[in-house]
MARZA-953404 format. One record per atom (N, C-alpha, C, CB): residue number from 1; x negated, y, z. Coordinates in steps of 0.02 Angstrom, whole numbers. Atoms other than C-alpha are relative to their C-alpha. Glycine has a CB too. Example, Ala and Ser with C-alpha at 12.3 -4.5 7.8 and 13.67 -1.06 7.14 Angstrom:
BEGIN
tipa:x:y:z
1:-45:-59:0
1:-615:-225:390
1:-45:60:0
1:50:1:62
2:42:-59:-3
2:-684:-53:357
2:39:55:37
2:-20:23:-71
REM end
This chain:
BEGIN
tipa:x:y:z
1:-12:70:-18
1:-807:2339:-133
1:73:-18:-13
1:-18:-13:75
2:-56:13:-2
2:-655:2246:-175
2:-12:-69:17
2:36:19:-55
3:7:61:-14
3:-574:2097:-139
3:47:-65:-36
3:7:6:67
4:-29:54:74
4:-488:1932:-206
4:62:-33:47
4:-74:-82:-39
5:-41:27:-53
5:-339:1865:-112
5:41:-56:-79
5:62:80:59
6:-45:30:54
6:-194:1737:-176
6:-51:-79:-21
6:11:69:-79
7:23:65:34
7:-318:1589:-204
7:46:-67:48
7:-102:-6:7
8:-37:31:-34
8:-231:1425:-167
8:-44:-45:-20
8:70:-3:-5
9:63:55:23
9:-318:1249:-161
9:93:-47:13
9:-107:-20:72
10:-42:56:29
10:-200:1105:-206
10:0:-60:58
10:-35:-28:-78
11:-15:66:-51
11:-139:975:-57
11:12:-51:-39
11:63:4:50
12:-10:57:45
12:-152:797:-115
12:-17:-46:51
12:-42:-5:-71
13:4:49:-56
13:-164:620:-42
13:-90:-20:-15
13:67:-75:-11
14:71:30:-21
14:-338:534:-30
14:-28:-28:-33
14:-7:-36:43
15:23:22:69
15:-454:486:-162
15:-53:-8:6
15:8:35:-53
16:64:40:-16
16:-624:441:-81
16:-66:82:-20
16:-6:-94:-72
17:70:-72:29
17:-708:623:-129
17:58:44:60
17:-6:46:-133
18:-15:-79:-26
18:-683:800:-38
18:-2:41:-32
18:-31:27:42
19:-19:-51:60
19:-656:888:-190
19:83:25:-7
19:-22:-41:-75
20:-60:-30:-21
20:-520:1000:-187
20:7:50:-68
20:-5:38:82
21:-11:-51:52
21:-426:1079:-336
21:8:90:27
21:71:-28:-37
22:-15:-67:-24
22:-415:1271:-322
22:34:49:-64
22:-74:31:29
23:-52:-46:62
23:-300:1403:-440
23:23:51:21
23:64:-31:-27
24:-16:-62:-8
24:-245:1575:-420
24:-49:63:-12
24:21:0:59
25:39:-46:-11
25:-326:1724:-353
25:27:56:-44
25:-68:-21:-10
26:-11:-58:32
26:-293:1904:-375
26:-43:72:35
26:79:6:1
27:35:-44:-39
27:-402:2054:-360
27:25:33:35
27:-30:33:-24
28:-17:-45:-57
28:-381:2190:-239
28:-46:72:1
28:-13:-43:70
29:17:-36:6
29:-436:2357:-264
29:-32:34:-54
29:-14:-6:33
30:16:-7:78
30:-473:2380:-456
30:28:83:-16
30:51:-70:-53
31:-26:-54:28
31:-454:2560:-508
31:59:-1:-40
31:-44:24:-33
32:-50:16:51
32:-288:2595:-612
32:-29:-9:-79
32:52:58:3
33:10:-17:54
33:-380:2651:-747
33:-63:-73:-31
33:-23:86:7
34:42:29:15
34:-492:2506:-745
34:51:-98:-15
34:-63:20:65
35:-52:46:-17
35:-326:2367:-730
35:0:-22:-90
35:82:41:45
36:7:56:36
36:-382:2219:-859
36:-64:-4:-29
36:47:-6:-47
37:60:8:37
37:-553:2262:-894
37:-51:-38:73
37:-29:90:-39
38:48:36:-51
38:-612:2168:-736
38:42:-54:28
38:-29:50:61
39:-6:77:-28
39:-588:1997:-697
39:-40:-57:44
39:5:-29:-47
40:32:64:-27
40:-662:1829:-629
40:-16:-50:-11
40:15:-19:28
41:14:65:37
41:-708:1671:-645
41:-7:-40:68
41:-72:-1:-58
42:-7:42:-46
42:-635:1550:-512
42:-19:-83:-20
42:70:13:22
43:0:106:6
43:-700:1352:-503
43:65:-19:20
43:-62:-55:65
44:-63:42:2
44:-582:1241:-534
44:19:-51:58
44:-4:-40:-61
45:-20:23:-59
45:-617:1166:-379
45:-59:9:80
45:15:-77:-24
46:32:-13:-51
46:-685:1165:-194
46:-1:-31:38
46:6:37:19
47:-13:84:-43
47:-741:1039:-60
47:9:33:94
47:-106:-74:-12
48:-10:-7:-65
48:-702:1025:123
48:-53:-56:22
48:79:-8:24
49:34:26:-31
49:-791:968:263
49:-17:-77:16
49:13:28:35
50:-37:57:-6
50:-725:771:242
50:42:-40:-46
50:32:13:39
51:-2:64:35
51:-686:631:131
51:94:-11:23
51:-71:-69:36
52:-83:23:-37
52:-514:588:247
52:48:45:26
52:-5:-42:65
53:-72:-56:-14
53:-362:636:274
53:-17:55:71
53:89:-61:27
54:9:-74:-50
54:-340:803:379
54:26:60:-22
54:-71:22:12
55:1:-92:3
55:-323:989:369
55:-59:18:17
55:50:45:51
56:68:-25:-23
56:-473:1090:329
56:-8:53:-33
56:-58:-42:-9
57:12:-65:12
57:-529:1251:271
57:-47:-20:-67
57:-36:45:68
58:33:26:62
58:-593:1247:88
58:-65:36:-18
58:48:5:-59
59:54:-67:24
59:-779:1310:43
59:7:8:-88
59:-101:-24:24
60:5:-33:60
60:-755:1389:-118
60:-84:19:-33
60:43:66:15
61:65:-30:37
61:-892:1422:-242
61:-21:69:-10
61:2:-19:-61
62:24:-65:22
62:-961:1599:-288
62:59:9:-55
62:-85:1:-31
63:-40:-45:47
63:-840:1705:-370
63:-30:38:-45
63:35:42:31
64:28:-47:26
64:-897:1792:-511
64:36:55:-34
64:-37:-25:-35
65:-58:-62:17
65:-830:1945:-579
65:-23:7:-99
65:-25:104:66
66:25:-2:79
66:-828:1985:-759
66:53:44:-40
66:-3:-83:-38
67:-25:-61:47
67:-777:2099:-899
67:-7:66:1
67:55:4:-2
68:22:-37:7
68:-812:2250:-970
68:-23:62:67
68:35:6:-47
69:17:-54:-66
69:-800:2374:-800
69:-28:-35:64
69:72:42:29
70:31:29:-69
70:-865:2232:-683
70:-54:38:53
70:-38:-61:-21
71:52:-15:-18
71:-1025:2299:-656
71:-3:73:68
71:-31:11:-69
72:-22:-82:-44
72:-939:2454:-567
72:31:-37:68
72:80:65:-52
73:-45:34:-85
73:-864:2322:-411
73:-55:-52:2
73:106:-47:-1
74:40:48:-40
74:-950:2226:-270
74:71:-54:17
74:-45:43:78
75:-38:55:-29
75:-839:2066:-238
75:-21:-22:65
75:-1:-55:-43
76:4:31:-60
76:-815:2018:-54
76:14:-69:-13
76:44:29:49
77:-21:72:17
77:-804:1832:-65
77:55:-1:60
77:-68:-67:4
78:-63:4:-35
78:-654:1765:12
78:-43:-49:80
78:75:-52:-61
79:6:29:-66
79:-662:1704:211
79:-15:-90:19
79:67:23:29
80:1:68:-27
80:-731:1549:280
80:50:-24:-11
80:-12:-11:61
81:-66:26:-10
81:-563:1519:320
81:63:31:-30
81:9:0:65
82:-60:-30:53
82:-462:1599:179
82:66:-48:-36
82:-45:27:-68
83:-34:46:53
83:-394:1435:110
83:-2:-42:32
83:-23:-14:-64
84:4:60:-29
84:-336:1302:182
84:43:-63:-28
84:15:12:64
85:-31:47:38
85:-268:1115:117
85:-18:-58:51
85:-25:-5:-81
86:3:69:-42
86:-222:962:172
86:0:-75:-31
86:60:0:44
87:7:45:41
87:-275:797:109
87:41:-66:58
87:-87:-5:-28
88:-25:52:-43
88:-142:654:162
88:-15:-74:-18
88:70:8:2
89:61:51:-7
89:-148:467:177
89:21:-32:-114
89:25:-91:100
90:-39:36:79
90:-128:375:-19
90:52:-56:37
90:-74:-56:-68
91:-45:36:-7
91:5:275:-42
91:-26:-76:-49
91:65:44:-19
92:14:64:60
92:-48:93:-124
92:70:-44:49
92:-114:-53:0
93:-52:81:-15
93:53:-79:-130
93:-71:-68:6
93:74:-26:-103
94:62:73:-3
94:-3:-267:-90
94:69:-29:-41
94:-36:-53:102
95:-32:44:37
95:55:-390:-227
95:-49:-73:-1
95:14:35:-72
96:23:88:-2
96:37:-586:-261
96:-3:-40:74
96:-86:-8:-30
97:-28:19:-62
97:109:-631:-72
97:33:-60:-27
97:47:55:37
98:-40:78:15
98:170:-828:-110
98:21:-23:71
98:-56:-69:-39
99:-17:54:-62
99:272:-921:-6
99:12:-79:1
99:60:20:25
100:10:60:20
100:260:-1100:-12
100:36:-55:4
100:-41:-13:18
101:-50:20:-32
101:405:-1194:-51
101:-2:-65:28
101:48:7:-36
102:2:58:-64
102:436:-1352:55
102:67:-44:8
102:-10:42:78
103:-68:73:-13
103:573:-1506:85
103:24:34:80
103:-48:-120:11
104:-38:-8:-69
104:688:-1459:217
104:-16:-15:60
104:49:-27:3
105:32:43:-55
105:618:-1468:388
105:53:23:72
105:-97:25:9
106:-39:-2:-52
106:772:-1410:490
106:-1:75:32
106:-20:-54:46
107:20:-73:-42
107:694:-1207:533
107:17:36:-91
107:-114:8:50
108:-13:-68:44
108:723:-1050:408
108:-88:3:-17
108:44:85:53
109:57:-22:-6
109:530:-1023:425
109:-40:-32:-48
109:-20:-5:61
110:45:3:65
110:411:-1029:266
110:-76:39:10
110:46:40:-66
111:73:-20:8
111:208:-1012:234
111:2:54:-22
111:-42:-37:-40
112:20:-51:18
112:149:-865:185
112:-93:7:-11
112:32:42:51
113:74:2:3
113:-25:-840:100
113:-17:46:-57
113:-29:-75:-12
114:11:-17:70
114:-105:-736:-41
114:-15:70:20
114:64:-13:-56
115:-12:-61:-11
115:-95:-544:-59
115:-69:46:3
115:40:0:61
116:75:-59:30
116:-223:-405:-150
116:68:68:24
116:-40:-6:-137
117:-27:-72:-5
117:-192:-226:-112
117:-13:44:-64
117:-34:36:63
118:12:-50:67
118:-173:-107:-248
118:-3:80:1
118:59:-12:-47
119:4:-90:-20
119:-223:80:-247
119:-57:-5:39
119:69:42:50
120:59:-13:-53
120:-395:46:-142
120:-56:54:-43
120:-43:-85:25
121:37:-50:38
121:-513:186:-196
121:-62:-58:-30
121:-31:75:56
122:68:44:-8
122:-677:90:-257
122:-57:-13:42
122:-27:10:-37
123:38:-4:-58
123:-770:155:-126
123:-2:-35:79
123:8:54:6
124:-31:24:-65
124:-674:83:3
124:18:-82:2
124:68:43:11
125:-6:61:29
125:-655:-97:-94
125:-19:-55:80
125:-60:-3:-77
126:8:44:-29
126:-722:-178:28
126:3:17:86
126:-55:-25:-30
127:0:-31:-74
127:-684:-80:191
127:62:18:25
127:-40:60:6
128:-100:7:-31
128:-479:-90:193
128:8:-71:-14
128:78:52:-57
129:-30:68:-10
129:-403:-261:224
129:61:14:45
129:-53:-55:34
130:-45:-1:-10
130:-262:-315:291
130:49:-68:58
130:8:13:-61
131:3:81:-44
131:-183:-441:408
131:87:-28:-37
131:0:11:129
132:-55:41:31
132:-37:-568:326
132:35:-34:59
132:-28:-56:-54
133:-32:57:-60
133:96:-657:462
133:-24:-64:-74
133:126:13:34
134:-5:68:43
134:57:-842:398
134:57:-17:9
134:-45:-58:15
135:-62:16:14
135:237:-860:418
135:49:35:-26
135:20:-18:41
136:-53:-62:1
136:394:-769:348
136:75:-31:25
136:7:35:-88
137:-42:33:-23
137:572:-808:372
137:49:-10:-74
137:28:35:68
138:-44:0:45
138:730:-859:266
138:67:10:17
138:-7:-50:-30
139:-52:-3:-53
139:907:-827:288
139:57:-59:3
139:36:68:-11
140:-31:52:-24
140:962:-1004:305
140:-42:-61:-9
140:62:-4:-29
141:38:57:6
141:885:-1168:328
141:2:-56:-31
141:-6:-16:39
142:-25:42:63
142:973:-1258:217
142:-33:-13:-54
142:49:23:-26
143:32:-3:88
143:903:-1313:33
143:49:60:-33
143:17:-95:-56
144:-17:-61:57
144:904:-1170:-88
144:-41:57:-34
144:46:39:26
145:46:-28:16
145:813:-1044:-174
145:8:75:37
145:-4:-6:-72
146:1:-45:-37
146:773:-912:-47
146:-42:90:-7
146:-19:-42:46
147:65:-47:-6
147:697:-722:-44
147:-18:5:66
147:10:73:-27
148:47:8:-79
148:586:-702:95
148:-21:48:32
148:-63:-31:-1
149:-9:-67:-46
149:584:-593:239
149:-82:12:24
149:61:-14:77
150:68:-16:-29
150:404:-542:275
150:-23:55:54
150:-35:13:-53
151:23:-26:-60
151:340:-482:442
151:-29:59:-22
151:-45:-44:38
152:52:-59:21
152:258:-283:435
152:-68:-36:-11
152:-9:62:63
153:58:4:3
153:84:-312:353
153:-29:62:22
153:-16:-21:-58
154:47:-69:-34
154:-46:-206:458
154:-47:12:-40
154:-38:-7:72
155:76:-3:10
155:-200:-131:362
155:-41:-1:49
155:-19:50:-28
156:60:19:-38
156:-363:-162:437
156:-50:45:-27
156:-22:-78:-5
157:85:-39:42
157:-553:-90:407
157:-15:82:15
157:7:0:-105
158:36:-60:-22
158:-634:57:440
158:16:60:-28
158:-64:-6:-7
159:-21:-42:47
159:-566:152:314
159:104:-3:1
159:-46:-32:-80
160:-84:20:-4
160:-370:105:335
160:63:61:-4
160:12:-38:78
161:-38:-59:-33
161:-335:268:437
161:32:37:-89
161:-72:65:61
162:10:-37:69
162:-359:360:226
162:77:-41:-37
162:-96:-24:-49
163:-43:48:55
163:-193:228:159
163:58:-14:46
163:-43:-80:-31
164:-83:16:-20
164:2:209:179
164:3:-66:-37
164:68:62:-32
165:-46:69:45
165:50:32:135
165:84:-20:-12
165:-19:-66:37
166:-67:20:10
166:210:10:53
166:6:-57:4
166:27:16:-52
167:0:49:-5
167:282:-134:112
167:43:-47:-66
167:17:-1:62
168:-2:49:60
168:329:-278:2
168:60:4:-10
168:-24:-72:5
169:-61:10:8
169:506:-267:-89
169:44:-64:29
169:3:6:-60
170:-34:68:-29
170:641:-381:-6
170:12:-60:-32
170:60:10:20
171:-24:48:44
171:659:-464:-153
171:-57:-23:-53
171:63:30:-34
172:61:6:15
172:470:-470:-205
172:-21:-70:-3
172:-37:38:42
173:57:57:-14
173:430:-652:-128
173:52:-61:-5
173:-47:6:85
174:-32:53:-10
174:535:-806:-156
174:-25:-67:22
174:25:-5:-47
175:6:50:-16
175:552:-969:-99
175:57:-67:-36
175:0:16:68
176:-36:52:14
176:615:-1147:-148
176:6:-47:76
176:-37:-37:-66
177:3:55:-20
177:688:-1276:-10
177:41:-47:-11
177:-6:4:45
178:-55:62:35
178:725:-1445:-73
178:19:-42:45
178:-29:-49:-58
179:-30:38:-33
179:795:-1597:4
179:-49:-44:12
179:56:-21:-25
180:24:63:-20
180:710:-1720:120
180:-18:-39:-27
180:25:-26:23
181:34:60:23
181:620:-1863:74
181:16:-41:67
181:-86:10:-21
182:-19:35:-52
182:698:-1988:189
182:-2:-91:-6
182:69:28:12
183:4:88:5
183:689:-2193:231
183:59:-22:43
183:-79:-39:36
184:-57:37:-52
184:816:-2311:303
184:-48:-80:-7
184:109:-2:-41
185:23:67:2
185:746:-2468:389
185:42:-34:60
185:-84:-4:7
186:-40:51:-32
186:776:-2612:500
186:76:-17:-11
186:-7:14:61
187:-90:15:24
187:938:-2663:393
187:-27:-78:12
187:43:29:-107
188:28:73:-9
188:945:-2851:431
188:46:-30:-59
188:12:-40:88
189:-72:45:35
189:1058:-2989:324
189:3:-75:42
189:-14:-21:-104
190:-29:54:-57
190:1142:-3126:428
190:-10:-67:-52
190:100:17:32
191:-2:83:35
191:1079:-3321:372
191:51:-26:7
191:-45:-54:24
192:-71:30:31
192:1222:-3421:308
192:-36:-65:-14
192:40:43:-76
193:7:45:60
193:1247:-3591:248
193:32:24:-48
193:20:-65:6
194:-35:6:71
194:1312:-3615:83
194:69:20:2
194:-1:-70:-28
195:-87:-1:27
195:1468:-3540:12
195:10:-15:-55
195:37:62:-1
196:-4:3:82
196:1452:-3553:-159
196:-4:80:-46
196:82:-39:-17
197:-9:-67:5
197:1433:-3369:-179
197:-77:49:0
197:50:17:62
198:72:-54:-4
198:1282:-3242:-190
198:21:65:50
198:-24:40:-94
199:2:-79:-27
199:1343:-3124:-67
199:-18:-23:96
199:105:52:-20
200:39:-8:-56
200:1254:-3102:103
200:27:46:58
200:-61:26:-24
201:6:-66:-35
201:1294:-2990:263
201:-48:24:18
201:27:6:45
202:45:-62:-37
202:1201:-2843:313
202:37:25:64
202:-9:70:-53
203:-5:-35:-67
203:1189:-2758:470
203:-48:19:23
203:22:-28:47
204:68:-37:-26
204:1059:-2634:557
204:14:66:-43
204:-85:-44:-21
205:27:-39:30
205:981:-2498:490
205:-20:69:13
205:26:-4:-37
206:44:-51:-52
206:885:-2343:562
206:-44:51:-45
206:-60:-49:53
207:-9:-55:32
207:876:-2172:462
207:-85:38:22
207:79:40:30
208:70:-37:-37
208:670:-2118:465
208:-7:67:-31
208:-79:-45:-13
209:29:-62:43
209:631:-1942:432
209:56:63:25
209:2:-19:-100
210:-53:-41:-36
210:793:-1857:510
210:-32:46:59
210:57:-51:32
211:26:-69:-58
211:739:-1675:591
211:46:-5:66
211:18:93:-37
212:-19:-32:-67
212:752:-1658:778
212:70:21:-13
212:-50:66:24
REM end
């Protein structure tokens, strides 16, 4: 009987399967005289108990042995728990976040709407989401062309726990704010007789549209 040690299985992030790469392995107890005429034949890969992230013990396939002196060794397969790997969460992005620019209303504070995630497995298409602040901020309230500070987006869905969301670059989402649209009324002009002249007084007038 011999045995096979040295197999390693490949840690990776999350990809909607429990397939697990595997590579190494080295025998254990091969006669000297028999050292290259007996080998193996390891799968290239092996699944765990689970789809999602974790730590788990890898079941490996049947080992087979091979080459010319095989026939002379019994292979112990390697242990339930010979191999172990850890599948962490993926990393995706959310892009196409708009902010909606707007006439000066006296606050820093801008819409927020839009936003696909990128990196969702296919499987999961429709079982990660995400929640958007409908507002973000700016760093002055003034007219100007602003980048936009966006609140942490949370994932959502049943599947979420499996995904790291990188959040959105600082400089990812812009904004425009322009200038007011404003009225002036109740201007009066004072009746006159005759001067001989075309010119009139004014007086009044009452500024509509001026922010709080």
């Amino acid at each position: 009987d011999i045995t096979i040690t040295n197999i390693t299985a490949t840690n990776r992030q999350y990809n909607g399967t429990n397939v697990i790469k595997l590579k190494g392995g080295e025998l254990q107890g091969i006669e000297d005289v028999d050292q290259g005429k007996v080998g193996f034949v390891l799968s290239a890969t092996g699944t765990v108990n689970s789809k999602n992230v974790g730590q788990y013990y890898v079941q490996i396939p049947e080992i087979v042995l091979n080459g010319a002196e095989s026939n002379n060794y019994k292979l112990k397969q390697p242990d339930a728990k010979a191999v172990k790997v850890e599948i962490s969460q993926k990393d995706i992005t959310i892009t196409k976040i708009t902010a909606t620019s707007r006439q000066y209303n006296g606050t820093n504070i801008v819409e927020l709407s839009g936003g696909e995630l990128q990196g969702i497995e296919e499987i999961d298409k429709a079982k990660v989401g995400f929640t958007l602040s409908k507002t973000g901020t700016v760093e002055s309230k003034n007219i100007g062309q602003y980048y936009v500070q966006i609140p942490e987006i949370v994932l959502t869905g049943e599947e979420c726990n499996n995904y790291k969301l990188k959040q959105p670059d600082k400089k990812e989402v812009s904004v425009n704010i322009s200038q007011k649209n404003i009225t002036i009324t109740k201007i009066t002009a004072t009746n006159r007789q005759y001067n001989g002249t075309n010119i009139v007084e004014l007086q009044g007038g009452e500024l509509q549209g001026i922010e709080e």
